[in-house]
PDB file with SEQRES, HELIX, SHEET and CRYST1 records, atoms N, CA, C and O in Angstrom:
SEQRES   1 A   79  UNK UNK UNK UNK UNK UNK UNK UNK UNK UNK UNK UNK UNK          
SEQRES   2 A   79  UNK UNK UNK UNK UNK UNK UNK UNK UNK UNK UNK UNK UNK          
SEQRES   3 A   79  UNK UNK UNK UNK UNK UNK UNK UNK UNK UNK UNK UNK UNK          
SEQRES   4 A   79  UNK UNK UNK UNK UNK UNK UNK UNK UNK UNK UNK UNK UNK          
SEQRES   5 A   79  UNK UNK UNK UNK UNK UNK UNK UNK UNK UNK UNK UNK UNK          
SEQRES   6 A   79  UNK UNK UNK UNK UNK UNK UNK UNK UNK UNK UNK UNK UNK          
SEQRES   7 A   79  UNK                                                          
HELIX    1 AA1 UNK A   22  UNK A   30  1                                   9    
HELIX    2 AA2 UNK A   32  UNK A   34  5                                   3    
HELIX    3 AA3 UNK A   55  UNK A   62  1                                   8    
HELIX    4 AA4 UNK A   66  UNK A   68  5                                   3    
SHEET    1 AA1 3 UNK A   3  UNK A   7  0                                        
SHEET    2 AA1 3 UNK A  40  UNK A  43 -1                                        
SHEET    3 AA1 3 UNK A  47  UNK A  49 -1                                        
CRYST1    1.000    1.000    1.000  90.00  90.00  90.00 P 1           1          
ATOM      1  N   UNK A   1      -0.636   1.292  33.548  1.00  0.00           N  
ATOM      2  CA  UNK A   1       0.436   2.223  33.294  1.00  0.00           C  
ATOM      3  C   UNK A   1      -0.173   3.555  32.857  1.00  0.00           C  
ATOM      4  O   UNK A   1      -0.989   3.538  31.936  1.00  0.00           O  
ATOM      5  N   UNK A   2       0.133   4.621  33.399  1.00  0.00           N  
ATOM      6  CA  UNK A   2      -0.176   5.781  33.078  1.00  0.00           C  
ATOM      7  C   UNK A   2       0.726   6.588  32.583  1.00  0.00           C  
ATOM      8  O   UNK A   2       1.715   6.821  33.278  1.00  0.00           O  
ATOM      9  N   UNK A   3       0.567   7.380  30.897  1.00  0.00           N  
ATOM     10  CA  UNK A   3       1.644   7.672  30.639  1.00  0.00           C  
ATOM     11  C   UNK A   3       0.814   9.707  30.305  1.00  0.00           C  
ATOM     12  O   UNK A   3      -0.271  10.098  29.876  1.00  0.00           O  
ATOM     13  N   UNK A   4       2.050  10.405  30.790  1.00  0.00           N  
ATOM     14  CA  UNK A   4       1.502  11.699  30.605  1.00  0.00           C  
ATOM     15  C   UNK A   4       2.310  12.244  29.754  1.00  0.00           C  
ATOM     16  O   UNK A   4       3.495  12.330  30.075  1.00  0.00           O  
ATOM     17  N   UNK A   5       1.765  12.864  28.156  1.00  0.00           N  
ATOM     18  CA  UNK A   5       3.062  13.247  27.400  1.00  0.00           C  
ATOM     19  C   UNK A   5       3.000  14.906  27.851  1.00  0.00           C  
ATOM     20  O   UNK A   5       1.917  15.490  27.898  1.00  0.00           O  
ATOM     21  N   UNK A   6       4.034  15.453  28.110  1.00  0.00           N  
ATOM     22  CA  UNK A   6       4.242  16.866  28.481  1.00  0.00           C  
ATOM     23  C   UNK A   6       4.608  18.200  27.240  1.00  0.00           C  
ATOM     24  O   UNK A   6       4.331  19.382  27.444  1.00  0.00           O  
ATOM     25  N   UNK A   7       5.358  17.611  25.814  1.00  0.00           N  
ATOM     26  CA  UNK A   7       5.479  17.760  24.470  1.00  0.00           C  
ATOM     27  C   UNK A   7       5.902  16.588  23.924  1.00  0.00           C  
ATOM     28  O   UNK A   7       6.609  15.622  24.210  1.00  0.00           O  
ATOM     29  N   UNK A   8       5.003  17.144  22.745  1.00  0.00           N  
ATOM     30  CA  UNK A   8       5.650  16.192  21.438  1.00  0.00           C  
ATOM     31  C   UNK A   8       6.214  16.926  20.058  1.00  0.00           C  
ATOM     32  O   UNK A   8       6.021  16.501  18.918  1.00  0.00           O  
ATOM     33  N   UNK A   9       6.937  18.095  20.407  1.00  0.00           N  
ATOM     34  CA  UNK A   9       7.484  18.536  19.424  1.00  0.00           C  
ATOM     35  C   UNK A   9       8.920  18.263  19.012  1.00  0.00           C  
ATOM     36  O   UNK A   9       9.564  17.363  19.551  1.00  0.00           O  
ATOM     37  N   UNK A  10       9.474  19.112  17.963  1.00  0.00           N  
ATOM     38  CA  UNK A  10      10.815  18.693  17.471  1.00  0.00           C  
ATOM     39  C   UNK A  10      11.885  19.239  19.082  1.00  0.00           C  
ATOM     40  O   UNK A  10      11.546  19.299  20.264  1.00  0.00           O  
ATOM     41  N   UNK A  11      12.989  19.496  18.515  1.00  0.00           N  
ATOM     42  CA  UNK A  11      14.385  19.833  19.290  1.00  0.00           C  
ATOM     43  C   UNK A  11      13.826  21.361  19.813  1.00  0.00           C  
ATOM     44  O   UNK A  11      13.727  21.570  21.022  1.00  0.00           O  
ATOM     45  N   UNK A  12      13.517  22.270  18.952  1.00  0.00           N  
ATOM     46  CA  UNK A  12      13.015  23.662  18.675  1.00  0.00           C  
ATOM     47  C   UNK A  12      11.436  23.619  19.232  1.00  0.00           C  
ATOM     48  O   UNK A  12      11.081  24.795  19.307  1.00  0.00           O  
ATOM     49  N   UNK A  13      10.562  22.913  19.570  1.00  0.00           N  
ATOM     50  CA  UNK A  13       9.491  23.303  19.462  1.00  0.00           C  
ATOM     51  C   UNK A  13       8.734  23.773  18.120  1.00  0.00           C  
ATOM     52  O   UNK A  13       9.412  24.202  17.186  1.00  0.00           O  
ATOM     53  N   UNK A  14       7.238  23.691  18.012  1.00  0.00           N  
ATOM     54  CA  UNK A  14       6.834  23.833  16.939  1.00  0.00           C  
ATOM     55  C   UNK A  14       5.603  24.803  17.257  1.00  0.00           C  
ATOM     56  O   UNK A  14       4.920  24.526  18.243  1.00  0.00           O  
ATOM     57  N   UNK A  15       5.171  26.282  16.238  1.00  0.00           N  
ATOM     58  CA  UNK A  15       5.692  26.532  15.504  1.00  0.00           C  
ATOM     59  C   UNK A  15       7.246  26.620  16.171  1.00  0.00           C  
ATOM     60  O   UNK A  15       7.557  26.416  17.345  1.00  0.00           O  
ATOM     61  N   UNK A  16       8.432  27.127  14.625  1.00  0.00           N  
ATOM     62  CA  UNK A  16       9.201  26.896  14.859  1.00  0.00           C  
ATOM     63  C   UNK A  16       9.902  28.689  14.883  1.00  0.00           C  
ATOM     64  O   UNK A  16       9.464  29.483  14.050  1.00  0.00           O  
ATOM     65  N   UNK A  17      10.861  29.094  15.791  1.00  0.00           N  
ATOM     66  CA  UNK A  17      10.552  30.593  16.050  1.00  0.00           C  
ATOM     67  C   UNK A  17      10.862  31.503  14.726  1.00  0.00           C  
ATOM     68  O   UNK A  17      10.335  32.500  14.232  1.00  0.00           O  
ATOM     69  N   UNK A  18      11.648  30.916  14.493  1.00  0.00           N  
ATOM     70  CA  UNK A  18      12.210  31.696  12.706  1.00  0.00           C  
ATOM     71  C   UNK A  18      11.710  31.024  11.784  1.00  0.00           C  
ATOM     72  O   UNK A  18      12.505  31.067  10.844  1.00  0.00           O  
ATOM     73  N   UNK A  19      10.529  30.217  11.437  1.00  0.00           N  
ATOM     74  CA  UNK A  19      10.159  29.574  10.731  1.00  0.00           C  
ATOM     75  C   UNK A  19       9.032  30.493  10.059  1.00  0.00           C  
ATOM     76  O   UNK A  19       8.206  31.006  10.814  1.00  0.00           O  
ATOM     77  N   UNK A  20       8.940  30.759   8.497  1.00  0.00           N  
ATOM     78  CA  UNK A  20       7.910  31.603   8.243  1.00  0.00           C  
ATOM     79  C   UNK A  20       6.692  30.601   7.141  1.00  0.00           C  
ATOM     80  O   UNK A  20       5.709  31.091   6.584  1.00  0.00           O  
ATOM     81  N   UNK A  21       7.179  28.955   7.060  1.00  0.00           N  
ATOM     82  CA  UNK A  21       6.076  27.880   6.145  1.00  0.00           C  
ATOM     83  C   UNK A  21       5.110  28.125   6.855  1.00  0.00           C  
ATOM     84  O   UNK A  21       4.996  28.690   7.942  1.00  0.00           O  
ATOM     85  N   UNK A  22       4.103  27.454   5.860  1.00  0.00           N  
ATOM     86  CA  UNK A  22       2.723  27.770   5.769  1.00  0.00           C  
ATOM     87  C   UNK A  22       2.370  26.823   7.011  1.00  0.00           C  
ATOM     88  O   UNK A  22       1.705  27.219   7.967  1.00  0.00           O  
ATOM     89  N   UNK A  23       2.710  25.974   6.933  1.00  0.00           N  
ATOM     90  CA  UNK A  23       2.524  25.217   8.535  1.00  0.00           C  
ATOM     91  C   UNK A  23       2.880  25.870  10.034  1.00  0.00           C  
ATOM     92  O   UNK A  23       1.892  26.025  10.752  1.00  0.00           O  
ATOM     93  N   UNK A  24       3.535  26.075  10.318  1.00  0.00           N  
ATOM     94  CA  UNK A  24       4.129  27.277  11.496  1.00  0.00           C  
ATOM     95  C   UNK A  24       3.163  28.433  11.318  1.00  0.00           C  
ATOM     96  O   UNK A  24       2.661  28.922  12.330  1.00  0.00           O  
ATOM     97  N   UNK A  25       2.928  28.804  10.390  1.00  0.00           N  
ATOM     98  CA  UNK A  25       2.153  30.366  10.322  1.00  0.00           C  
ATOM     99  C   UNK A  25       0.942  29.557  10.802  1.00  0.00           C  
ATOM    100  O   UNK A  25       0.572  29.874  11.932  1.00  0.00           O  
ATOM    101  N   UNK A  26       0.492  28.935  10.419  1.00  0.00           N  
ATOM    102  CA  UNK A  26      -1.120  28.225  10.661  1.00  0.00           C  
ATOM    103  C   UNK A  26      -1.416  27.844  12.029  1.00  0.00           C  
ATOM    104  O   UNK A  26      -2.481  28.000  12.625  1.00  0.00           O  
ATOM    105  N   UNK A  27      -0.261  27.289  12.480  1.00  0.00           N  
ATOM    106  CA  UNK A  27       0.134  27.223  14.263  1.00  0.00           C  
ATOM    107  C   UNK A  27       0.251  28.159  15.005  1.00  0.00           C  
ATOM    108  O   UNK A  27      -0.050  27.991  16.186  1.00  0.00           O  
ATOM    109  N   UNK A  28       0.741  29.490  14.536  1.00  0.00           N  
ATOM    110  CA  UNK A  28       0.988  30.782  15.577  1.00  0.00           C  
ATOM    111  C   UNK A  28      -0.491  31.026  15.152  1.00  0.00           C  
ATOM    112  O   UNK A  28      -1.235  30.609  16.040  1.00  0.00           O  
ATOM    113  N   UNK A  29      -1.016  31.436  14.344  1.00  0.00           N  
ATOM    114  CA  UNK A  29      -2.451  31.576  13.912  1.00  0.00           C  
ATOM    115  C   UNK A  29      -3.733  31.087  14.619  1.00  0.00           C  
ATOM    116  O   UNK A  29      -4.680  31.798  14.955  1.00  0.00           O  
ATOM    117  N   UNK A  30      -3.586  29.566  14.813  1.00  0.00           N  
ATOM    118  CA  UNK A  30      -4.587  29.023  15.851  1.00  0.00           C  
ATOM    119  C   UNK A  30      -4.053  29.169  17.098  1.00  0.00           C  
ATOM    120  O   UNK A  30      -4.818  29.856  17.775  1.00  0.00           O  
ATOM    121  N   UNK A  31      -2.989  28.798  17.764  1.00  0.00           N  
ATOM    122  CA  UNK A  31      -3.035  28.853  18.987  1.00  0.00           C  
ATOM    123  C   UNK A  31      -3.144  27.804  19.275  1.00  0.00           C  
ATOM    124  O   UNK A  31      -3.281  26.917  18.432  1.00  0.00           O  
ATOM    125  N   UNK A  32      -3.108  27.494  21.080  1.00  0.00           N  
ATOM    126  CA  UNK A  32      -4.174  26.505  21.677  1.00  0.00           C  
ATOM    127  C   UNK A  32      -3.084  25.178  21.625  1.00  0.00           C  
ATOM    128  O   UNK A  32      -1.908  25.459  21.854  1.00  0.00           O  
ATOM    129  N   UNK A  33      -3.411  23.792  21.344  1.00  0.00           N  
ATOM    130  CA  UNK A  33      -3.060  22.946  21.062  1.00  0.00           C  
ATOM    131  C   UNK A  33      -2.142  22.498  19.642  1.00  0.00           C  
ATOM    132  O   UNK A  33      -1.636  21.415  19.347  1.00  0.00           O  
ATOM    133  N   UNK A  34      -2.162  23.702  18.974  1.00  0.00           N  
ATOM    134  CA  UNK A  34      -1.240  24.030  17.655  1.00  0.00           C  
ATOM    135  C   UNK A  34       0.528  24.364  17.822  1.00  0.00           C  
ATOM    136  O   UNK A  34       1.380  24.106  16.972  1.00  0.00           O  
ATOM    137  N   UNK A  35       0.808  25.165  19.509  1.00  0.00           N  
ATOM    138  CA  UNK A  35       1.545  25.160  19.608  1.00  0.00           C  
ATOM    139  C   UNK A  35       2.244  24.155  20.658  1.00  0.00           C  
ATOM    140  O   UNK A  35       1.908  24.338  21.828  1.00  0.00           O  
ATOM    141  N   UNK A  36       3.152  23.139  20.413  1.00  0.00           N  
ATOM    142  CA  UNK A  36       3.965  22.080  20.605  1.00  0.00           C  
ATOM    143  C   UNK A  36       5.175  22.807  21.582  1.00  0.00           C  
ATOM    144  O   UNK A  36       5.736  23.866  21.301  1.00  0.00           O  
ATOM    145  N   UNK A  37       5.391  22.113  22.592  1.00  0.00           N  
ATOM    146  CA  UNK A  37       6.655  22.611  23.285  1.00  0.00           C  
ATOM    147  C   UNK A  37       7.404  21.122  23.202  1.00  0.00           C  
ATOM    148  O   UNK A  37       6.693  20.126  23.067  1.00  0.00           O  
ATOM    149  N   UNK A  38       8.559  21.017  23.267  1.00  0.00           N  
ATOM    150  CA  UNK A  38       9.368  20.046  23.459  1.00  0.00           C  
ATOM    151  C   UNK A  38       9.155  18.556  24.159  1.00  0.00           C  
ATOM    152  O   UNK A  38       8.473  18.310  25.153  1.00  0.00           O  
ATOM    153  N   UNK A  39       9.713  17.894  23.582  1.00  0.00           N  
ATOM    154  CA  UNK A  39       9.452  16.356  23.808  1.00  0.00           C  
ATOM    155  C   UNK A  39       9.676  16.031  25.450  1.00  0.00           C  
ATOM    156  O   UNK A  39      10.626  16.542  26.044  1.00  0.00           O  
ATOM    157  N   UNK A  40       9.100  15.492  25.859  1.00  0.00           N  
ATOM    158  CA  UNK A  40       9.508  14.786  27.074  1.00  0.00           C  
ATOM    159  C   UNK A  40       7.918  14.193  27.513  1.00  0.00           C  
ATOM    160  O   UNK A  40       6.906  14.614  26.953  1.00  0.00           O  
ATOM    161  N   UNK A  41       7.890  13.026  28.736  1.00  0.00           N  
ATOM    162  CA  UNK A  41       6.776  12.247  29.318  1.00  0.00           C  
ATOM    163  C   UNK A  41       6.740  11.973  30.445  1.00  0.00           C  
ATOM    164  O   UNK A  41       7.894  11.832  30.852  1.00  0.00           O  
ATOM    165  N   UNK A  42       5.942  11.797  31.287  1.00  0.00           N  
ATOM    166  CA  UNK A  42       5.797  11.142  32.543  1.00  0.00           C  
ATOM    167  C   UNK A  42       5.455   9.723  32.440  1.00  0.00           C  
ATOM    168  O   UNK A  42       4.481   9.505  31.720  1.00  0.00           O  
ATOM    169  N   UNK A  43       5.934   8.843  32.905  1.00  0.00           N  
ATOM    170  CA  UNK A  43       5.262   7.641  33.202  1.00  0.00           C  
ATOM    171  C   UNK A  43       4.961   7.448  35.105  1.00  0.00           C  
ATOM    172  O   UNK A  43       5.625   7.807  36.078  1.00  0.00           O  
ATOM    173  N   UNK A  44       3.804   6.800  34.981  1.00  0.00           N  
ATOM    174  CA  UNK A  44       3.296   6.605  36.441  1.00  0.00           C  
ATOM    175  C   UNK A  44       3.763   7.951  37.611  1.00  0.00           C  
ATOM    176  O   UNK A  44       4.014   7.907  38.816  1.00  0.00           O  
ATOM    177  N   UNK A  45       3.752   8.462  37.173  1.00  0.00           N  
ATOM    178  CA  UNK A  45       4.442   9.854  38.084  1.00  0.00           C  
ATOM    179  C   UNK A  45       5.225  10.126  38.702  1.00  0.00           C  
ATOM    180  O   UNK A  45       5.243  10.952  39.615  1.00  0.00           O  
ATOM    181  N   UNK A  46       6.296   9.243  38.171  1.00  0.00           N  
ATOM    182  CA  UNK A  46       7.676   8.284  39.184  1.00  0.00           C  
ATOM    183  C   UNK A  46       8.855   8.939  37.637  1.00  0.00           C  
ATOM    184  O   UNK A  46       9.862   9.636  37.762  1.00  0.00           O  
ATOM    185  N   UNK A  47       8.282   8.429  36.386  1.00  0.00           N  
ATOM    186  CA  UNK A  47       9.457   8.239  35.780  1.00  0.00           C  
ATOM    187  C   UNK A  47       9.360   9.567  34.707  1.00  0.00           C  
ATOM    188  O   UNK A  47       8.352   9.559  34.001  1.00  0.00           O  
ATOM    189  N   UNK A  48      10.094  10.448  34.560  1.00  0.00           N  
ATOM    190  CA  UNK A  48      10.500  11.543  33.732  1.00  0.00           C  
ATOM    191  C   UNK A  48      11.509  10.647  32.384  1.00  0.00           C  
ATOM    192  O   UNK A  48      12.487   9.929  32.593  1.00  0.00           O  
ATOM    193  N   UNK A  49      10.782  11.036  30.806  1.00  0.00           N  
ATOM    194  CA  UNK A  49      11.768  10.720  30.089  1.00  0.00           C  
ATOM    195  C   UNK A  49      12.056  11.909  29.374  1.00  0.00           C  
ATOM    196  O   UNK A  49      11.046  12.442  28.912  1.00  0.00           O  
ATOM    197  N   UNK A  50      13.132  12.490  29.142  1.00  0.00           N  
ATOM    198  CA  UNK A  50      13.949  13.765  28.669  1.00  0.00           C  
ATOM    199  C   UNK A  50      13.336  15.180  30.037  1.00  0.00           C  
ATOM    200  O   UNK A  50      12.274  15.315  30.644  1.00  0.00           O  
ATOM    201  N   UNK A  51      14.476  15.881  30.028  1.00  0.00           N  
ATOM    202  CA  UNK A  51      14.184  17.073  30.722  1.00  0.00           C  
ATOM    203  C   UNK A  51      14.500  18.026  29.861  1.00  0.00           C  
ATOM    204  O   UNK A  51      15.669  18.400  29.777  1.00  0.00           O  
ATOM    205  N   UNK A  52      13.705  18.462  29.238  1.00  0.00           N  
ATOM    206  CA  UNK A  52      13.507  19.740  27.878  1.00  0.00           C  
ATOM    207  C   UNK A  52      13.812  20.983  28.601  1.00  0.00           C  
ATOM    208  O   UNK A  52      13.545  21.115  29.796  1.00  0.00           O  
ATOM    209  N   UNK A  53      14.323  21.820  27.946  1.00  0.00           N  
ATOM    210  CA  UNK A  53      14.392  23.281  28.587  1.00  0.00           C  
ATOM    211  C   UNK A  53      12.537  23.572  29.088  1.00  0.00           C  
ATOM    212  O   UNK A  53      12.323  24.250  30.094  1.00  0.00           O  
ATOM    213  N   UNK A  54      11.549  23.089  28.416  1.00  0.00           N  
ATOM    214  CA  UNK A  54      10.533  23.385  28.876  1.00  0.00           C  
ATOM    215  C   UNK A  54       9.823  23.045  29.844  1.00  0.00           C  
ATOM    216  O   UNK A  54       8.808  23.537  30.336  1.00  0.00           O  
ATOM    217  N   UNK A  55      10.688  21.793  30.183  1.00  0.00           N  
ATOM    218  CA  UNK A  55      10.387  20.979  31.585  1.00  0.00           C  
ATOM    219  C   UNK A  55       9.423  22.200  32.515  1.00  0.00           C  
ATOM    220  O   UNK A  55       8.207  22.273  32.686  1.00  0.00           O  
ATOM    221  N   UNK A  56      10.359  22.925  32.917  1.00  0.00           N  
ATOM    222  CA  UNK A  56       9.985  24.250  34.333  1.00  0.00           C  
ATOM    223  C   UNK A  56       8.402  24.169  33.470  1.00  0.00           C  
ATOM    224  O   UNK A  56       7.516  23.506  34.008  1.00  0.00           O  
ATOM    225  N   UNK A  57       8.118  24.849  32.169  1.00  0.00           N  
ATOM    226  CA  UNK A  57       6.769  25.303  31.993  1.00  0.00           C  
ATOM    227  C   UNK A  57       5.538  24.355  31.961  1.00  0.00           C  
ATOM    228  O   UNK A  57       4.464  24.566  32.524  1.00  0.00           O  
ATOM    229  N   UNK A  58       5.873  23.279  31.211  1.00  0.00           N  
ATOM    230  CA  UNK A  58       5.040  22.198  31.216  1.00  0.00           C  
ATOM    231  C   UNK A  58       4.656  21.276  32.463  1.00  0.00           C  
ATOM    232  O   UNK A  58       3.774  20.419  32.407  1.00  0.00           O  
ATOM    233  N   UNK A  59       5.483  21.576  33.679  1.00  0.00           N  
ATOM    234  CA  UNK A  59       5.398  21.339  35.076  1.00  0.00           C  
ATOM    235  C   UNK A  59       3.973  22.140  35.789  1.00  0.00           C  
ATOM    236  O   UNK A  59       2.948  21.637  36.248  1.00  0.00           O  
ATOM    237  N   UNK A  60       4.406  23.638  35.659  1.00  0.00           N  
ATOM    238  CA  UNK A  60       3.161  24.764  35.778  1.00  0.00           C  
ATOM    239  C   UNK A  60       2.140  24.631  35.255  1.00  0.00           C  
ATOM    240  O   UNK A  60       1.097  24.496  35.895  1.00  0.00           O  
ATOM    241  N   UNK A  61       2.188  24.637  34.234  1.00  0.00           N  
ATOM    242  CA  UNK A  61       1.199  24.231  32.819  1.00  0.00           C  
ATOM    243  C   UNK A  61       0.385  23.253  33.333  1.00  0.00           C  
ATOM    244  O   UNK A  61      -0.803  23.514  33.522  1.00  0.00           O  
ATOM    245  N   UNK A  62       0.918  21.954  33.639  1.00  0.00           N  
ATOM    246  CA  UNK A  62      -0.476  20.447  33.995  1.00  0.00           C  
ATOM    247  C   UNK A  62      -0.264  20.059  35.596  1.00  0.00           C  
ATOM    248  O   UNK A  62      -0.770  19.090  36.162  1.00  0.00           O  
ATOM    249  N   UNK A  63       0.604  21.049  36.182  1.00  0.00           N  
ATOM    250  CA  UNK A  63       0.146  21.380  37.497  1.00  0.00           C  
ATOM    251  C   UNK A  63       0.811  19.749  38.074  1.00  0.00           C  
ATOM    252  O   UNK A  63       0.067  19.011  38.719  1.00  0.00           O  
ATOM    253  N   UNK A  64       2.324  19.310  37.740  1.00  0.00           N  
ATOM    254  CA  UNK A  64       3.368  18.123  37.964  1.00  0.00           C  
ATOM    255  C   UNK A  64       4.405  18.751  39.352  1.00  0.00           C  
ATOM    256  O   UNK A  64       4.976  19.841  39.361  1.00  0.00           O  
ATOM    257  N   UNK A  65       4.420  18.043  40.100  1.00  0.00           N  
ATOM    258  CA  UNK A  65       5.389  17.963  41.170  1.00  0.00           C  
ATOM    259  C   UNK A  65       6.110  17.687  40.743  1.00  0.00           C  
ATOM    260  O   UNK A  65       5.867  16.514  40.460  1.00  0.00           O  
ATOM    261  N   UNK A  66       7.365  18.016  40.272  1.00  0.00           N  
ATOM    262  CA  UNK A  66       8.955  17.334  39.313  1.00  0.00           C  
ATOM    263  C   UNK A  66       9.494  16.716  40.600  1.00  0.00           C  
ATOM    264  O   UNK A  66      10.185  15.697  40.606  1.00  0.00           O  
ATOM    265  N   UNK A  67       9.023  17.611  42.030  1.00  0.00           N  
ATOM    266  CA  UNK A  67      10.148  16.745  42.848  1.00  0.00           C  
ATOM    267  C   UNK A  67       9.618  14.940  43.597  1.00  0.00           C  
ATOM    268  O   UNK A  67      10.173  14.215  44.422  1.00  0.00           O  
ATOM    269  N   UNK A  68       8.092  14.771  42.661  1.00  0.00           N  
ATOM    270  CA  UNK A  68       8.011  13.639  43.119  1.00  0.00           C  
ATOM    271  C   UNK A  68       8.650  12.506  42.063  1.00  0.00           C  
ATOM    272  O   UNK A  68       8.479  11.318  42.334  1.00  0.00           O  
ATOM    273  N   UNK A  69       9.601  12.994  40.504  1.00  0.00           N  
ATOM    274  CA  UNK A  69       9.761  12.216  40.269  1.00  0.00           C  
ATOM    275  C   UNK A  69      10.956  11.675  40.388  1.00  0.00           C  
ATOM    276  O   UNK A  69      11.880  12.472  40.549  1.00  0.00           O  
ATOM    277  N   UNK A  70      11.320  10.047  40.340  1.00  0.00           N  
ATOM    278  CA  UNK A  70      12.116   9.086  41.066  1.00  0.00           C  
ATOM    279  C   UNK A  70      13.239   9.000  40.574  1.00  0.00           C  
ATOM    280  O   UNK A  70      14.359   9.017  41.085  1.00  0.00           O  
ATOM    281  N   UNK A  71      12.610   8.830  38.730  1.00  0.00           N  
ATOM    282  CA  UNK A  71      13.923   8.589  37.955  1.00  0.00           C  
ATOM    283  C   UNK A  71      13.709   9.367  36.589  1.00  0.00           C  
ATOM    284  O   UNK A  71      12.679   9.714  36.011  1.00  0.00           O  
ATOM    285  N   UNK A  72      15.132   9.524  36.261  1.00  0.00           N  
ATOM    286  CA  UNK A  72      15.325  10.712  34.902  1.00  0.00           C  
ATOM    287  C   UNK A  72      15.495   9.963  34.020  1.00  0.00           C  
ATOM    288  O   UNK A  72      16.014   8.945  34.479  1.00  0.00           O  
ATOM    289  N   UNK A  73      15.302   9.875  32.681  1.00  0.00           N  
ATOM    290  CA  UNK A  73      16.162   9.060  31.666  1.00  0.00           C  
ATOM    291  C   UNK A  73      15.887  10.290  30.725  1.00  0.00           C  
ATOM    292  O   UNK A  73      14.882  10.964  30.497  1.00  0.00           O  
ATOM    293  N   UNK A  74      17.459  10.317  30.174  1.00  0.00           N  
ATOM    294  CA  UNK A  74      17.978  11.399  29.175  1.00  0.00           C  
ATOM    295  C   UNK A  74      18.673  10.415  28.069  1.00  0.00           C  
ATOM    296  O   UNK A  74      19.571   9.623  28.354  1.00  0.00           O  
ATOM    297  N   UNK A  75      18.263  10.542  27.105  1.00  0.00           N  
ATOM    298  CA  UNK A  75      18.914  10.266  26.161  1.00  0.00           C  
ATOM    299  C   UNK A  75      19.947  11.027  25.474  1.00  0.00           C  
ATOM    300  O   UNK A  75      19.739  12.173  25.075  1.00  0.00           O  
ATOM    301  N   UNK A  76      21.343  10.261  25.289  1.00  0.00           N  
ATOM    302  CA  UNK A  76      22.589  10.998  25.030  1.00  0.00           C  
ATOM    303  C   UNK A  76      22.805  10.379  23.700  1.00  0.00           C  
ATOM    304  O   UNK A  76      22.638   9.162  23.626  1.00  0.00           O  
ATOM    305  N   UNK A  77      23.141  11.014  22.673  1.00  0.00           N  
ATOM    306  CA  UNK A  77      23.855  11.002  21.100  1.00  0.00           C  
ATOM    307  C   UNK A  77      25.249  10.176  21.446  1.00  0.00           C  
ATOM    308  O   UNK A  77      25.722  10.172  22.583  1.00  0.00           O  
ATOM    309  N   UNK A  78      25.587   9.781  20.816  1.00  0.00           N  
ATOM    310  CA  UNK A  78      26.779   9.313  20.443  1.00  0.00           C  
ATOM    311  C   UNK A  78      27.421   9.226  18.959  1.00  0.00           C  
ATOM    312  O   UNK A  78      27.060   8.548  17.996  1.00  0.00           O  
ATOM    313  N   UNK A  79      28.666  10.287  19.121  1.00  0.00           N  
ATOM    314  CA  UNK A  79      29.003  10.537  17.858  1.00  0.00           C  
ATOM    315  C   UNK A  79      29.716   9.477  17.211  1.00  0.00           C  
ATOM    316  O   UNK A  79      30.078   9.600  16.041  1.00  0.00           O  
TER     317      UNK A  79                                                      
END                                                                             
């Protein structure tokens, strides 16, 4: 099983854009692997789990064909 994580940040991404803690500052500061874009994964290159607004960038970014994948799973809230 091959699993590709695309982000592992919060709802917002991390740093966080209006966020001025000492953690976020330390993240815009380094750069690089400090800054987190939104949650979502590939499995086997078939299965997409969440489509983040960042989907489009993180596609460009590790260089992913979105249209080879098969199946979506989105997780929905229930109030």
């Amino acid at each position: 099983m091959k699993i590709h994580f695309l982000g592992t940040a919060a709802a917002e991404g991390f740093p966080n854009a209006f966020c001025r803690c000492d953690a976020c500052r330390e993240a815009w500061k380094r750069g690089g692997k400090n800054i987190r874009t939104r949650s979502s994964v590939i499995i086997d290159d078939r299965i997409k789990v969440d489509y983040s607004p960042d989907s489009y960038m993180q596609a460009l970014r590790d260089r992913i064909d979105l249209g080879a994948i098969e199946h979506l799973i989105v997780h929905t809230y229930a109030l």
